[in-house]
C-alpha positions as CSV (number, residue, x, y, z in Angstrom):
1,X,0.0,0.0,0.0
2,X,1.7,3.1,-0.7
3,X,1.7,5.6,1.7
4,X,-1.1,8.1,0.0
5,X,-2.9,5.3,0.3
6,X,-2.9,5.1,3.9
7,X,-4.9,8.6,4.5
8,X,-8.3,9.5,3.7
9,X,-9.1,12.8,2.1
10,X,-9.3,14.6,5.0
11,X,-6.4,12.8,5.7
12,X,-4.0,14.0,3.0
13,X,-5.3,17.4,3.4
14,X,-3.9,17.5,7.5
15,X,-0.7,16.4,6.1
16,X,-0.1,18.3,3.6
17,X,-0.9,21.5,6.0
18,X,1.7,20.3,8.7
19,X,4.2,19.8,6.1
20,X,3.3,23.3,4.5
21,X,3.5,24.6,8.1
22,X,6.4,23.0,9.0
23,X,8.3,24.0,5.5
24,X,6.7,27.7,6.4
25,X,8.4,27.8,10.5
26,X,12.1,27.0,8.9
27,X,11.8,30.1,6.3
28,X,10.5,32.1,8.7
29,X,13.8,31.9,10.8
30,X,15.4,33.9,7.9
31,X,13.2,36.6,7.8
32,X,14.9,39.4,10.1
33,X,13.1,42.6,11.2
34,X,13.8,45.7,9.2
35,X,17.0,48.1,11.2
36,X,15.5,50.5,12.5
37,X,17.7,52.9,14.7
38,X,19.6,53.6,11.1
39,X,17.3,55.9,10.5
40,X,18.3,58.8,12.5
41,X,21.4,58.5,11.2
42,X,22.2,61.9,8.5
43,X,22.9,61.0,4.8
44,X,26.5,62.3,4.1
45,X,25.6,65.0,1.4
46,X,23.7,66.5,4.9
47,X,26.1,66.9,6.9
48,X,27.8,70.5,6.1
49,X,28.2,72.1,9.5
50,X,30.3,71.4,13.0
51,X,26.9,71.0,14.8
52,X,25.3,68.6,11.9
53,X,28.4,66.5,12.0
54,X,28.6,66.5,16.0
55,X,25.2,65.2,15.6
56,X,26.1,62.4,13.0
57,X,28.8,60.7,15.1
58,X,26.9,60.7,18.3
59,X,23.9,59.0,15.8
60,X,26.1,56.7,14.4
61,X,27.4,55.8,17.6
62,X,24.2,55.2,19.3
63,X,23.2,53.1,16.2
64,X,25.9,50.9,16.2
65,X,25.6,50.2,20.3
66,X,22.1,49.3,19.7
67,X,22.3,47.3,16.6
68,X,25.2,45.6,17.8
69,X,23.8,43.4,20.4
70,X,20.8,42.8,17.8
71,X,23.2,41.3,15.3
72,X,24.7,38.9,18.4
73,X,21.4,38.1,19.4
74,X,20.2,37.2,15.7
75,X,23.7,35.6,14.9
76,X,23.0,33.1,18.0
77,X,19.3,32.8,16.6
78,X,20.2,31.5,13.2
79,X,22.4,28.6,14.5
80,X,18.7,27.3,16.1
81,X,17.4,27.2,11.9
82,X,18.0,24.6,10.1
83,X,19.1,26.3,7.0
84,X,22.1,28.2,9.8
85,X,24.5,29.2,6.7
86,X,21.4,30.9,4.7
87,X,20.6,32.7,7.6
88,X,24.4,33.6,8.5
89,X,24.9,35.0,5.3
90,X,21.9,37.0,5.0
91,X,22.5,38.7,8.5
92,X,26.5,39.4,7.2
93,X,25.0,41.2,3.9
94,X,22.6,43.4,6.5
95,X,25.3,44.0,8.9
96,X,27.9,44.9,6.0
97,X,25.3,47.2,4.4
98,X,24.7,48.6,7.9
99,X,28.3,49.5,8.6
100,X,28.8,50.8,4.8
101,X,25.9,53.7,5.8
102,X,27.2,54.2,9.5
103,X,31.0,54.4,8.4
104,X,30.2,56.8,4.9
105,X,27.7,59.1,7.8
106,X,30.9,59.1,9.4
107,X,33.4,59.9,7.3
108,X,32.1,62.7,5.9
109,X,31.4,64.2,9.7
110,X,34.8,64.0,10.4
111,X,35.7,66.1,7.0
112,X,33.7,68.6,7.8
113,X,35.1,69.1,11.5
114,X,38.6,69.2,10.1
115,X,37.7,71.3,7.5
116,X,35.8,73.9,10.6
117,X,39.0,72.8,12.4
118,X,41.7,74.2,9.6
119,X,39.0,77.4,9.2
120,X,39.4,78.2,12.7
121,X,43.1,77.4,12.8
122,X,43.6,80.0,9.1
123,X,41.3,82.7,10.7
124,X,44.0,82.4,14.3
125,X,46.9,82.5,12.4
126,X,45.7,85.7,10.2
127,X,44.6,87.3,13.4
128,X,47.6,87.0,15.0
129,X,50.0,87.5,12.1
130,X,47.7,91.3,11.9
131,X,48.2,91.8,15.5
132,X,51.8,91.4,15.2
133,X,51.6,94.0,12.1
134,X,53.2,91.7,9.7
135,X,51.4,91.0,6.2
């Protein structure tokens, strides 16, 4: 008897749903929840002043310390899956996208404090070569 056989209708239809729900619970481990705390974090063409980059390292910052222990606790979630390497390698391409926005936010705030840095430090200098009354 082969094993369709077995089932009535009604049957084959429970089966089917547990294997459909059972194929549905090991995908679902490699769906992650969107990142959200990169949102508040600047996009580098908006970062032109000492107080808008002041703002996008202490952002960064705080999104890195709270999507860091996310990424451990998701890391340590996928080796529960049964498709673990899937579900690694999709949470490296998020974390690696993640870092890419953080570190470009970055960057480009610490350009524009040395660049209000090196303004201040011309502006010194001229002031104190005039007070000395050389040109």
């Amino acid at each position: 008897m082969t094993p369709a056989g077995r089932f009535s209708g009604i049957g084959r239809l429970l089966c089917a749903g547990a294997a459909a729900l059972g194929a549905l619970l090991l995908l679902h481990g490699c769906a992650s929840p969107p990142v959200a705390s990169l949102l508040s974090v600047p996009e580098p063409a908006a970062i032109h002043d000492r107080d808008q980059a002041d703002a996008a390292l202490a952002a960064a910052a705080a999104s890195r310390a709270e999507l860091l222990p996310q990424w451990r606790q998701r890391e340590r979630d996928c080796y529960a899956r049964f498709f673990v390497t899937a579900c690694l390698d999709k949470l490296g391409v998020e974390r690696r996208e993640a870092e890419y926005r953080l570190r470009r936010a970055e960057i480009r705030a610490r350009a524009v404090l040395r660049e209000a840095q090196i303004q201040i430090e011309v502006r010194d200098e001229a002031q104190r070569l005039d007070s000395q009354g050389r040109p």
